[in-house]
C-alpha positions as CSV (number, residue, x, y, z in Angstrom):
1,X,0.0,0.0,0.0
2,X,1.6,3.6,-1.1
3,X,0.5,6.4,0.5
4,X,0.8,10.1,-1.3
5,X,0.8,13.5,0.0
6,X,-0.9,15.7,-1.9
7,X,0.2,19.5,-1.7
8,X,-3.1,20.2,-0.6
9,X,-3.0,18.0,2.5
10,X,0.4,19.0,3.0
11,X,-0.8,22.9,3.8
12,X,-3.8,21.7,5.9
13,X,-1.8,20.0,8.1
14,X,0.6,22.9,8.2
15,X,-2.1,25.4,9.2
16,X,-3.7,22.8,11.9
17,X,-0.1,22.9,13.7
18,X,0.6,26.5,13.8
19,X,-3.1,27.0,14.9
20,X,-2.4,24.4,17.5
21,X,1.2,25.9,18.6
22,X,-0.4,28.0,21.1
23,X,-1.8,25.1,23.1
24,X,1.5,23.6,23.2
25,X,3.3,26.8,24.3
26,X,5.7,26.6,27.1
27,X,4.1,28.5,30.4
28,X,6.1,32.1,31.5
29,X,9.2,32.4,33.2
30,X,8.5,34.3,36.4
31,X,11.0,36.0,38.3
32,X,10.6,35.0,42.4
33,X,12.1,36.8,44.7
34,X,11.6,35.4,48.5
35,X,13.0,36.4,52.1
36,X,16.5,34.7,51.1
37,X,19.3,35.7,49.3
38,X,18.3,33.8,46.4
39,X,15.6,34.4,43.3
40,X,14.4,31.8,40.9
41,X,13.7,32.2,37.5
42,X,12.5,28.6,35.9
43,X,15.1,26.3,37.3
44,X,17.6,28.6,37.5
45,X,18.7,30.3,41.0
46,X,20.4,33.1,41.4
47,X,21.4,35.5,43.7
48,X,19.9,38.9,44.4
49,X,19.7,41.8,46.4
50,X,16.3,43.4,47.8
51,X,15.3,46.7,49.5
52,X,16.9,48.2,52.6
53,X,13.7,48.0,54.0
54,X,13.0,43.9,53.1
55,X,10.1,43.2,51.5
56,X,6.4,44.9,52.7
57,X,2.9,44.3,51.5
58,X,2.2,47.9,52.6
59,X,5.1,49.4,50.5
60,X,5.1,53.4,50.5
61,X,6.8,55.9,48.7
62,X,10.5,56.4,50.3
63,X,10.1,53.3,53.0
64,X,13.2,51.3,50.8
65,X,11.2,48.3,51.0
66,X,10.7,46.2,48.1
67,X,7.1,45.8,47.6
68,X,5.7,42.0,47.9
69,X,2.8,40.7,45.3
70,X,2.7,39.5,41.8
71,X,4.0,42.3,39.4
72,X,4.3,42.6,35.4
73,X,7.6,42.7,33.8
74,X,6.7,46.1,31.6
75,X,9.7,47.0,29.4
76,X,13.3,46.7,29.3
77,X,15.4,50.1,29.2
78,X,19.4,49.9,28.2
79,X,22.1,52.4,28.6
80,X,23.3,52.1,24.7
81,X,26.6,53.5,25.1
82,X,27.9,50.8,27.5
83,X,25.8,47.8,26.2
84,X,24.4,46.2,23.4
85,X,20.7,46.1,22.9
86,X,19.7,42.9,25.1
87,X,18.0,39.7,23.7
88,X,14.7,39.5,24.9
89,X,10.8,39.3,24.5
90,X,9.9,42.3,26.3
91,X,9.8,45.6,24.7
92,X,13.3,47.2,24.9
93,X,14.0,51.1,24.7
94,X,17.7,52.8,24.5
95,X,18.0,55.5,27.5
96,X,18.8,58.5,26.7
97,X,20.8,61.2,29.2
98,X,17.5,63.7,29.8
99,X,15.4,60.2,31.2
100,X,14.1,60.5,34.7
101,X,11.3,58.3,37.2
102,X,8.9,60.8,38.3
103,X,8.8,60.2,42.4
104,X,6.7,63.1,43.7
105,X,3.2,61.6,44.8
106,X,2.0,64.8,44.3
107,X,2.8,65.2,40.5
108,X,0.8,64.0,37.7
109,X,3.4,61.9,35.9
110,X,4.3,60.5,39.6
111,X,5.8,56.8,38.9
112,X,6.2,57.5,35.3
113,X,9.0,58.2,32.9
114,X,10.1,61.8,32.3
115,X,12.2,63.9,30.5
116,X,15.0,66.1,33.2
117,X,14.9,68.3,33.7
118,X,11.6,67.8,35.5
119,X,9.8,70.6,37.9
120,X,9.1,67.6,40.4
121,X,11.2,65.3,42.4
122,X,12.5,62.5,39.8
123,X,15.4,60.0,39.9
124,X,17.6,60.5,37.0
125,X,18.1,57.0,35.1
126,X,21.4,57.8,33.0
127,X,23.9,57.6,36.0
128,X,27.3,57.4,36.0
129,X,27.5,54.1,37.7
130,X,26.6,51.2,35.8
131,X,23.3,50.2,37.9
132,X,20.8,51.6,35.5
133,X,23.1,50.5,32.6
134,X,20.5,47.7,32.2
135,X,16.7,48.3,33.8
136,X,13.3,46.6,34.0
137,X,10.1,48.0,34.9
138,X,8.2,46.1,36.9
139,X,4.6,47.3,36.6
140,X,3.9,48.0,40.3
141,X,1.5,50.8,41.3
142,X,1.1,51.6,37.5
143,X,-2.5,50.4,36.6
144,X,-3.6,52.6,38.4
145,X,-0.9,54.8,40.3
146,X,-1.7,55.4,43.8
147,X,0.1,58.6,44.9
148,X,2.6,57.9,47.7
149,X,2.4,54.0,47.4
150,X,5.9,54.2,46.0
151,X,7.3,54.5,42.4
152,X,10.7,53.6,40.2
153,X,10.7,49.7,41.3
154,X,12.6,47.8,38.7
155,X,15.2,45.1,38.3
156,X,18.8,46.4,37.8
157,X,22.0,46.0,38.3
158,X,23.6,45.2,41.5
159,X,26.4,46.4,43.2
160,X,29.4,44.0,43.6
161,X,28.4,43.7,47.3
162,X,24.9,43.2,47.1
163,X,24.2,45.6,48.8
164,X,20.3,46.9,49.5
165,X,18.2,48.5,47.2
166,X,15.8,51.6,47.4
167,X,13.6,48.9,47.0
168,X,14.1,47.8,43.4
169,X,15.3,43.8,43.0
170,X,19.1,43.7,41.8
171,X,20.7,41.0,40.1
172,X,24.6,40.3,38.7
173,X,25.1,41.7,35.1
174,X,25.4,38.2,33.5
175,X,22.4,36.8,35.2
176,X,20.3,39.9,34.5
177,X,21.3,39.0,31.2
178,X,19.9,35.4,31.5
179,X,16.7,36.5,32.6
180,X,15.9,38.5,29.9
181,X,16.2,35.8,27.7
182,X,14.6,33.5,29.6
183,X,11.5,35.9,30.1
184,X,8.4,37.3,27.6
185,X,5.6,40.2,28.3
186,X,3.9,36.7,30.1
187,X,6.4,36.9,33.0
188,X,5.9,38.0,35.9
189,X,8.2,39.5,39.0
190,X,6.5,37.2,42.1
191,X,7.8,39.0,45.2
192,X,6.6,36.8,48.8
193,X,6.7,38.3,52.0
């Protein structure tokens, strides 16, 4: 018995596994930060540093605690001067020197980006050391932003040390690195108290 493919059959069978690809998707990589020193992204654990304050599920703005909850990985911004643009799923944006974080609760872009020089508080994001070189926003108090109930948390860069954040979660360049790869507008930051 011979079988033939026809070209016809060929296609059908084509378009019934692309439709079907979504089903078979992989699930996100999330990002989960805990009380250690350690964060997990898929199988892979690394270390990390957390806010000054530890982690709080009643996070306000200038407490230096990294907030706890399940929080959107947004976008990815990169100083282009000292990197290349990184490989990832999320959206990616080069910084530029005027870029700020709006953190006055009383200001209407408050937790937003901003161009310096701003007539409100805002934390410039072009710095001169290489802890903003690479930046994610995490989409906490963004949807909608409550004045005061903190702004400008994102994953970075961390010191050699470790040392504490503002409040922001802060990895090792290379592992940065690996997350972003690892990661798609799916993913999550999950931060437990």
């Amino acid at each position: 018995m011979s079988f033939s493919l026809t070209r016809r059959v060929a296609l059908a069978s084509a378009v019934g596994l692309a439709a079907a690809a979504p089903a078979l998707a992989l699930p996100p990589v999330d990002v989960v930060v805990t009380g250690s020193r350690i964060a997990r992204f898929g199988r892979i654990r690394v270390r990390r540093a957390i806010g000054r304050g530890g982690i709080r599920v009643d996070k306000r703005e200038g407490d230096g605690a990294t907030p706890a909850g399940v929080w959107p990985l947004r976008e990815v911004l990169y100083r282009p001067d000292r990197l290349a643009m990184p490989v990832t799923k999320l959206p990616v944006r080069a910084l530029a020197p005027y870029d700020g974080w709006c953190d006055a609760p009383g200001d209407s872009r408050y937790n937003r980006l901003v161009r310096l020089p701003y007539p409100a508080s805002a934390e410039q994001l072009w710095r001169g050391d290489h802890l903003y070189d690479l930046i994610v926003v995490v989409g906490y108090n963004d949807a909608p932003v409550v004045p005061g109930k903190g702004s400008a948390i994102f994953l970075h860069l961390a010191r050699s040390d470790y040392s504490p954040t503002a409040g922001c979660v802060a990895f090792a360049r290379g592992h940065l690195f690996s997350i972003l790869r690892a990661v798609d507008q799916r993913s999550r930051l999950i931060v437990q108290a």
